[in-house]
C-alpha positions as CSV (number, residue, x, y, z in Angstrom):
1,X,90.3,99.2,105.8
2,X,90.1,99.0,102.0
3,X,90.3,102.7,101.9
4,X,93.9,102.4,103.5
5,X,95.3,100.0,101.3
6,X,94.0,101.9,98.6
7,X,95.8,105.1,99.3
8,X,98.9,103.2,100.7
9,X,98.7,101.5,96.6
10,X,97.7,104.7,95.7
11,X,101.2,106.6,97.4
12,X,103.4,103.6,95.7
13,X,102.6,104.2,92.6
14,X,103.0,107.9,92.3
15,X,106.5,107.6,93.9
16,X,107.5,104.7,91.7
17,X,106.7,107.1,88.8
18,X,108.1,109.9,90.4
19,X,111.3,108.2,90.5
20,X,111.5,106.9,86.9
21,X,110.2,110.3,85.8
22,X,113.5,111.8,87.6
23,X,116.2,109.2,86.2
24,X,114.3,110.0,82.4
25,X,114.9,114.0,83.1
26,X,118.5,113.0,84.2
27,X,119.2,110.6,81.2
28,X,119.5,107.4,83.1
29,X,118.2,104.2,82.5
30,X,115.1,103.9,84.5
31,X,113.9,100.3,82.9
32,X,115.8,98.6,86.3
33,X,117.9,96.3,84.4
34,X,119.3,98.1,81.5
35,X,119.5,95.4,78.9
36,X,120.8,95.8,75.6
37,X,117.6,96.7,74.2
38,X,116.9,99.7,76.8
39,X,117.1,103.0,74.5
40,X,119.2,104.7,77.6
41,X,121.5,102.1,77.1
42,X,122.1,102.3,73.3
43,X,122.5,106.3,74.3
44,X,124.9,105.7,76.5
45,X,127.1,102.6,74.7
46,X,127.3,105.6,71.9
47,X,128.8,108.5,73.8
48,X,132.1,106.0,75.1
């Protein structure tokens, strides 16, 4: 049983990277919020 939560832990994590991985690459904010002090945000403030 603790082998299945560890793999289905395991599978979360690698897609919850994945997925901030591919909004970096895209030149999104990935930080879920996108305060003011988010770097993606400062990027994009600067091209308006």
């Amino acid at each position: 049983m603790e082998i299945i939560i560890t793999i289905l832990l395991l599978a979360l994590a690698i897609f919850i990277f994945y997925k901030n991985f591919k909004k970096s690459t895209k030149g999104e904010c990935n930080c879920g919020s996108c305060s003011s002090s988010c770097p993606m945000y400062n990027k994009e403030k600067n091209k308006k």
